[in-house]
C-alpha positions in Angstrom: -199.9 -136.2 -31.2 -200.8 -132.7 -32.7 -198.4 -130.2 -34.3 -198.9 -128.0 -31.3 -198.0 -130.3 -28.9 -194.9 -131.4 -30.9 -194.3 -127.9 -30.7 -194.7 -127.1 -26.9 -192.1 -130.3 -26.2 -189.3 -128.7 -28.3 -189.8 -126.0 -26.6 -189.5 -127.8 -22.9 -186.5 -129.7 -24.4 -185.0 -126.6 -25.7 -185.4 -125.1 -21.9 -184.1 -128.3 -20.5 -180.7 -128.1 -22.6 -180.1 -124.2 -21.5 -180.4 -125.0 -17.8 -177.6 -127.7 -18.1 -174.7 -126.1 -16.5 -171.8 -125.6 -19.4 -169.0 -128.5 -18.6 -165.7 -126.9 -17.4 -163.0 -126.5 -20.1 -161.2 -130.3 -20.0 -157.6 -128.7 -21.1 -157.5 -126.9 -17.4 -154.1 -125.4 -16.7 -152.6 -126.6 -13.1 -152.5 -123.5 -10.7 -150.6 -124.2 -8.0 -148.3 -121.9 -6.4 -144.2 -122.1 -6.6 -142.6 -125.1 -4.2 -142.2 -123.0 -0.6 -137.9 -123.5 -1.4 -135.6 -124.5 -3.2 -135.2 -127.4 -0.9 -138.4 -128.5 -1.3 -138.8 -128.3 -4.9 -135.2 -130.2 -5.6 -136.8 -133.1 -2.5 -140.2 -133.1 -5.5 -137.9 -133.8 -8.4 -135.6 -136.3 -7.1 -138.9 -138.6 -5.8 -140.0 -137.6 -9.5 -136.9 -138.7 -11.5 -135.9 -142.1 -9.4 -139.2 -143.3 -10.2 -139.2 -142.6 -13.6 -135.4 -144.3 -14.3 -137.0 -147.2 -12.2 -139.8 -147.2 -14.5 -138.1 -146.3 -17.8 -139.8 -149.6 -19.3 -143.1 -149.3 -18.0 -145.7 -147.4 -20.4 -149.1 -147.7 -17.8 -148.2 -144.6 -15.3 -148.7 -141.3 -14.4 -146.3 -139.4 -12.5 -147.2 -136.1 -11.1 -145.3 -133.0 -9.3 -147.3 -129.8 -7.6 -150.1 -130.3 -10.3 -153.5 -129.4 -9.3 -155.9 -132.3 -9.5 -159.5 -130.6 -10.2 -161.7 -133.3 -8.9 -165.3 -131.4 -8.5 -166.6 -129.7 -11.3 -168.7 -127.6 -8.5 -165.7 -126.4 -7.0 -163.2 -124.7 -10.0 -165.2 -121.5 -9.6 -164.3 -121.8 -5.5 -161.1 -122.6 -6.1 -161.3 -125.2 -3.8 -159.0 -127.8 -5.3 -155.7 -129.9 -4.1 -152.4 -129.9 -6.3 -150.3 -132.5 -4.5 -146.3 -132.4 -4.4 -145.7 -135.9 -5.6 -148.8 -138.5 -7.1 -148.8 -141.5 -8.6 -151.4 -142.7 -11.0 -151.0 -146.5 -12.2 -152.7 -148.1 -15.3 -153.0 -145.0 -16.9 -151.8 -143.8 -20.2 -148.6 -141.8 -19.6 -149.1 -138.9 -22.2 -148.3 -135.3 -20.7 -151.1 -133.5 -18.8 -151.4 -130.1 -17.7 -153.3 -130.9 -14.4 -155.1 -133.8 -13.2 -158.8 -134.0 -14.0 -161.0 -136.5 -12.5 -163.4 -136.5 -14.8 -162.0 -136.9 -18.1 -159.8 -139.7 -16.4 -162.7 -142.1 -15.6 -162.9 -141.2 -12.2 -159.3 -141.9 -11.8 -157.5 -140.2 -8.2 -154.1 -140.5 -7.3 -153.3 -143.9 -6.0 -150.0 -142.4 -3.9 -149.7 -139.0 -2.8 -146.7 -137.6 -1.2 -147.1 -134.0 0.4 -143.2 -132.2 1.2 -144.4 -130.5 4.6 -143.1 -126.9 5.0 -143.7 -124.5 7.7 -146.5 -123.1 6.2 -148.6 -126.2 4.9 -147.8 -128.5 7.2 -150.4 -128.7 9.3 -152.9 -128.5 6.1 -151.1 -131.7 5.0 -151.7 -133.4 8.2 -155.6 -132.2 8.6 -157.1 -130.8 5.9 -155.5 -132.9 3.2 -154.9 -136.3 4.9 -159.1 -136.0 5.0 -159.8 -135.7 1.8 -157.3 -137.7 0.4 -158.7 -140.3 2.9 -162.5 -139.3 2.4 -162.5 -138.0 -1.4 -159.8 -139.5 -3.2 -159.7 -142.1 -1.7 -155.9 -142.5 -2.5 -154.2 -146.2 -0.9 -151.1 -144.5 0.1 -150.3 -140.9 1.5 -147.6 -140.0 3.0 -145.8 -136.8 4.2 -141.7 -135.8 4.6 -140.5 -132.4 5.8 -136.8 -132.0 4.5 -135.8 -130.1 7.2 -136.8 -131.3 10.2 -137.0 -135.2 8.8 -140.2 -135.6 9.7 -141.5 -138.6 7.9 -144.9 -140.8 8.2 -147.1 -143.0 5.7 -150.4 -144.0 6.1 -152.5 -146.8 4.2 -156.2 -146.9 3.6 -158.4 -149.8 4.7 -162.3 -149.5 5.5 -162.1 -147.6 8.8 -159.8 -144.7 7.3 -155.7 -143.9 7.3 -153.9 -146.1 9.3 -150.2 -145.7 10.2 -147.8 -148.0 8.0 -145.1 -149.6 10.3 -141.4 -148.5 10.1 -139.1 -151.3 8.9 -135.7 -151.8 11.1 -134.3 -149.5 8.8 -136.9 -147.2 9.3 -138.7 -147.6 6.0 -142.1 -147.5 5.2 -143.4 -149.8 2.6 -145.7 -149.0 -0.3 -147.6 -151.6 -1.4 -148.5 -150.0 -4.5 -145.3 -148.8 -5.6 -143.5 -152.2 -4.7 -140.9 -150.0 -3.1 -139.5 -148.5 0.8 -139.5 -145.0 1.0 -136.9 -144.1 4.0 -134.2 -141.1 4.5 -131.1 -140.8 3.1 -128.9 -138.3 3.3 -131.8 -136.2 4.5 -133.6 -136.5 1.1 -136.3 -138.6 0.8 -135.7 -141.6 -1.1 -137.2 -145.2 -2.4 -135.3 -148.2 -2.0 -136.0 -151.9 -3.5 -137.7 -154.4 -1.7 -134.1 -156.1 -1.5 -133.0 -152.5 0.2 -130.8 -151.0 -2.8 -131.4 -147.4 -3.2 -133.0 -146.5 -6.5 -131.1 -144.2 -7.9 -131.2 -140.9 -10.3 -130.9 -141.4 -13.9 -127.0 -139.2 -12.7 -126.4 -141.4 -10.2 -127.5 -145.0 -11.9 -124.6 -143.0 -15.0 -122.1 -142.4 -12.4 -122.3 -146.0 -11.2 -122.4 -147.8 -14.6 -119.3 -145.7 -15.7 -117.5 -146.6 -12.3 -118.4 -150.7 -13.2 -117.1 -150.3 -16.6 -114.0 -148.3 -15.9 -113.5 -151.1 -12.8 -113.7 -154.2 -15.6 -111.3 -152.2 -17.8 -109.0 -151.8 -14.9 -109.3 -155.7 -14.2 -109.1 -156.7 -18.3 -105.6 -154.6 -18.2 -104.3 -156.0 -14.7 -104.7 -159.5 -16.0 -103.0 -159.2 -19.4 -100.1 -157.4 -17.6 -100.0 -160.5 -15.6 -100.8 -162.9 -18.5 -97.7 -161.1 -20.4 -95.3 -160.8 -17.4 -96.3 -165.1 -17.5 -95.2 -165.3 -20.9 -92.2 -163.7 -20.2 -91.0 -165.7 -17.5 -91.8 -168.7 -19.8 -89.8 -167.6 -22.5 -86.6 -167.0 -20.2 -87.1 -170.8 -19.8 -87.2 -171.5 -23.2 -90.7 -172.0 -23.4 -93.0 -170.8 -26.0 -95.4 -169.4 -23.8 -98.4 -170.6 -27.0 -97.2 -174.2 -26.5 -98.0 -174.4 -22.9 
């Protein structure tokens, strides 16, 4: 090969390397817009919390709240992205993120999505998103919950699309993914066990554990009252109550 032609290929490779489109930033801030209410932000952290004290042990999950997941490169300068009110990532590395992008997660979509339906979105969550959370994403599990009118369905993804998931007797829909119901209670949204205990909030799981070890304290002093008033009647019989 000549010098000149050495020449005119760094030339075509140089021109090759400008017309490769510069990668989008990979530390993207989310931008997603405040919850619609107060009720609705509160109904995103409890889902949020009870997981997390369920999971406290588990080191292989990603637990997002109204984070925008950027999942075409194509589409940042649109705008045209989703930031869902409650995902799940498993077998993940659970380090902080500032948003969810696809691409410098291996590909990786939420595998549950849960979308808080207000006035104003809710017929986005039911259209719009369920389609490309069925389509694009991909994600197993979506389901949606309005907190004030109750509203509550699930759907699971097999090869023809979403398909309802099946109320318990309670009324629960199960998540195959997360091992866990999801069902209403107290008109919050809440996961139970597959045994049917509520999961509860780090406050709630303190409250209880104080109430069980106040309850054995209460039960340790009622049987040493009755262990002395025992003795007692022993040694009005002239019994050394250590001898018997």
């Amino acid at each position: 090969m000549t010098p000149q032609s050495n020449l005119i290929t760094d030339a075509e490779s140089d021109q090759d390397v400008e017309d490769i489109p510069p990668l989008p930033p990979c530390d993207l801030y989310s931008d997603e817009p405040e919850m619609e209410s107060d009720l609705h932000l509160r109904q995103m952290v409890l889902l949020i919390s009870c997981l997390e004290w369920l999971w406290r042990d588990r080191t292989d999950y990603f637990v997002g709240g109204n984070l925008t997941v950027y999942y075409s490169q194509k589409r940042i300068k649109t705008r045209d992205f989703r930031g869902p009110d409650f995902f799940v990532v498993q077998g993940i590395e659970p380090r902080s993120r500032k948003s969810w992008t696809v691409w410098e997660e291996d590909g990786r979509y939420p595998d549950v999505i849960v979308e808080i339906l207000s006035e104003s979105t809710a017929e986005v969550d039911r259209t719009t998103k369920k389609k490309l959370y069925q389509n694009t994403f991909r994600t197993l599990e979506y389901f949606w919950f309005d907190p004030e009118t109750f509203e509550f369905a699930g759907f699971s993804l097999n090869r023809s699309g979403y398909q309802p998931i099946q109320p318990s007797s309670q009324g629960q829909l199960w998540s195959e993914q997360l091992q866990l119901f999801l069902g209403v209670h107290q008109g919050k949204l809440r996961f139970f066990a597959p045994t049917g205990e509520l999961v509860p909030t780090p406050e709630e799981a303190a409250l209880s554990e104080q109430q069980q070890r106040l309850a054995a304290e209460r039960r340790a002093e009622q049987e040493a009252q009755r262990a002395e008033r025992l003795a007692a009647k022993l040694r009005g019989l002239n019994i050394d109550p250590e001898n018997v």
